[in-house]
N, C-alpha and C positions, 0 to 999 in steps of 0.2 A: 506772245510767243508765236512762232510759226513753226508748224510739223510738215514735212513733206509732203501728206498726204493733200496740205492746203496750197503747195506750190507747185510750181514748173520749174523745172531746172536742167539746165542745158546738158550735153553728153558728155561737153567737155569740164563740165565744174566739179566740185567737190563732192563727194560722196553723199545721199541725202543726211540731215541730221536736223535735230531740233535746234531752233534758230532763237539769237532774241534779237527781236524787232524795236525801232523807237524812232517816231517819226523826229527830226530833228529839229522840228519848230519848241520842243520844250526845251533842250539846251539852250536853244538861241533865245528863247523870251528870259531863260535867265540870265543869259553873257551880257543881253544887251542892258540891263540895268544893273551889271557891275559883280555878279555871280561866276564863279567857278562852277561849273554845273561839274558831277561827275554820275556816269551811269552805272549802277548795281546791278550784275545779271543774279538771277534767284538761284543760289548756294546754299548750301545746307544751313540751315536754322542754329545752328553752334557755333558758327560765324557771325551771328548778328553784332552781339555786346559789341566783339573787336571790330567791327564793319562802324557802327554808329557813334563808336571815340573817336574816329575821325572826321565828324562830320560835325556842321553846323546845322543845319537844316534839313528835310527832308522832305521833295514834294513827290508826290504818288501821281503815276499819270494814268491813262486812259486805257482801258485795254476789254477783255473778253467779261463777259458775263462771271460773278463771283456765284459758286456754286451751294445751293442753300444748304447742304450741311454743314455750312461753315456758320450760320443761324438756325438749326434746327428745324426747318421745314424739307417738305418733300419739294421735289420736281416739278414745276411746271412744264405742261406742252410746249409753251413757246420758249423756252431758256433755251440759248445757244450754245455753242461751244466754250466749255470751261479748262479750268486749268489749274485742279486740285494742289498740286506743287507749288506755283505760281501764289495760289491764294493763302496756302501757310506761310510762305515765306512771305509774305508784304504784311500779315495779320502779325508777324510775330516782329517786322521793323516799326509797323504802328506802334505795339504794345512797348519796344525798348522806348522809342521815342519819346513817349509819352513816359515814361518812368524816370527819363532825364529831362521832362520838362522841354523837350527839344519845337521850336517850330516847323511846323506844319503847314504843307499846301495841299490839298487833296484837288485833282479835277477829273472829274468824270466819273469812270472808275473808282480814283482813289476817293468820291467822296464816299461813295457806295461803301469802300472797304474800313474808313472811319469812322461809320456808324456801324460797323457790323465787329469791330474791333473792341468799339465803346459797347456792346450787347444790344444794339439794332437790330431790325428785322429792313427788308427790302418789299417791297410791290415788283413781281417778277416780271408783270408783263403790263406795261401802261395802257394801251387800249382795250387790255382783256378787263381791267380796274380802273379804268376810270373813262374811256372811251376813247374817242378821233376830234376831237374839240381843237385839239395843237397837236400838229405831227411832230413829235419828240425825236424821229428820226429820218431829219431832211435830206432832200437830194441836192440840195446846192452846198458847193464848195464851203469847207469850216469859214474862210473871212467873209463869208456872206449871215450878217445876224438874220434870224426866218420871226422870233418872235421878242414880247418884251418881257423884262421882271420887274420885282418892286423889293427895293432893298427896305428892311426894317431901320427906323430910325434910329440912328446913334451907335447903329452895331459894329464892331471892329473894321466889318465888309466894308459899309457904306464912307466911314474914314478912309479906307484904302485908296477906294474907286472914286467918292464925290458923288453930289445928289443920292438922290433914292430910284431913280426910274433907269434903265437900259435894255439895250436890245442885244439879245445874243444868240449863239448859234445852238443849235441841237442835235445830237448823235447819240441818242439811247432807248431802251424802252424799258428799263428797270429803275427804281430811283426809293426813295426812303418811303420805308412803311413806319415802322415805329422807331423813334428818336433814341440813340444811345445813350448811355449814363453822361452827363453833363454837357450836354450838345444841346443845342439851339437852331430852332431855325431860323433865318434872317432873310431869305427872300422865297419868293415863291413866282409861280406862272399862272398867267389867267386859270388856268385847269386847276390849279391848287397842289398843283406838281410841286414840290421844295424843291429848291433849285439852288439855294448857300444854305451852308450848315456851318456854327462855329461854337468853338468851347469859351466862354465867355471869364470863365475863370485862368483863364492863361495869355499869355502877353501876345501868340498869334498860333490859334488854331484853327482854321481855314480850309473851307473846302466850298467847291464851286459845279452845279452838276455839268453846267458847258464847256466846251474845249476854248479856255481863256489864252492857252499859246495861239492858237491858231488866228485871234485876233489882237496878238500884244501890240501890233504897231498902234494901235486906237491908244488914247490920252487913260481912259477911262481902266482899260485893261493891264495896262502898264504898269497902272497905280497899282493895283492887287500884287503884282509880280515884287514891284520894289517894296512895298509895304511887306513883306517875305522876308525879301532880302535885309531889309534894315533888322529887322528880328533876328536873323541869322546871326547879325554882327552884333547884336548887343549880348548875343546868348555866347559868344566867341570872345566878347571883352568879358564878362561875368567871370567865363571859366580861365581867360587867360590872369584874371585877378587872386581869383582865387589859388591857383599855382603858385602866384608870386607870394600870396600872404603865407 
């Protein structure tokens, strides 16, 4: 989301007002392996049901710090800017989601918000807990990977993507404290940062802490996106069968 108070806006434009923002490499990592992406702006929470019968899948992108009363801790010093509205309404497309069984992409952000949907807790501030070991939050452009991970063997992830080793980019400083109900981790960072999280009892629940649009052109990342998208469409013949019967 973007508030005025974070923009500049010319004299001649629209009145200021709160904005929704989204970089457009996420639509585009899903067009190009055969997805209809369509974008959700955050609407009243009594909208969801009828919002997520139209949908096949649901990926959660990247955005502001989730605010820890939405886990039950206080404030840290270093927490940035959140966005109270913002985080009921994605906790509460998680929660239909996951009550239709719906696939799931989480990245960044949204992984953060899938552990904390599943009853997770987060680490608010990565060098305050754990040090400067890996700068989780680089200055080189997202298609530049800064460091590696190590995919867990056999995990959904590592089917997606191929091998277990990759190198990917970083843009955060919060990331999973304690594991939500039926979540896994499957990859991690030399730090011990978890870096994939997935529900191992469902056909694709997936979440990734690095911004995987921003490097879909690579072989490796691609995989993750279609591997999404196939889910999508098997959860779309399911229900389209199911109608018929």
């Amino acid at each position: 989301m973007r508030i005025p108070e974070r923009t500049h806006s010319l004299a001649e434009s629209e009145p200021p007002m709160r904005e929704l923002a989204l970089g457009m490499s996420y639509p585009r990592s899903l067009e190009r392996v055969g997805a209809v992406p369509v974008v959700i702006p955050p609407v009243d929470v009594a909208h969801v049901p009828e919002l997520m019968s139209r949908l096949d899948g649901l990926m959660l992108s990247g955005g502001p710090d989730i605010h820890p009363a939405a886990y039950g801790e206080p404030e840290h010093s270093a927490l940035g800017p959140t966005e109270r509205d913002l985080d009921l309404f994605e906790l509460a497309l998680v929660q239909a989601a996951d009550e239709l069984a719906m696939p799931i992409l989480g990245v960044c952000r949204g992984l953060q918000l899938l552990n904390v949907a599943r009853g997770g807790t987060l680490i608010q501030d990565i060098p305050d807990a754990l040090g400067t070991q890996i700068n989780h939050r680089q200055e080189l452009p997202g298609r530049i990977p800064t460091h590696g991970v190590v995919l867990d063997n056999d995990s959904r992830l590592e089917g997606a993507m191929g091998r277990q080793q990759h190198e990917v980019n970083s843009f955060h400083h919060q990331a999973v404290e304690r594991l939500g109900h039926h979540l896994k981790a499957v990859a991690r960072a030399p730090d011990g940062v978890i870096e994939a999280i997935e529900a191992p009892d469902r056909d694709f629940v997936v979440a990734v802490q690095w911004h995987a649009e921003s490097l879909a052109e690579r072989e490796d990342q691609a995989g993750l996106f279609s591997a999404f998208v196939a889910a999508a469409d098997r959860y779309a013949r399911a229900g389209r069968r199911q109608q018929a019967a």
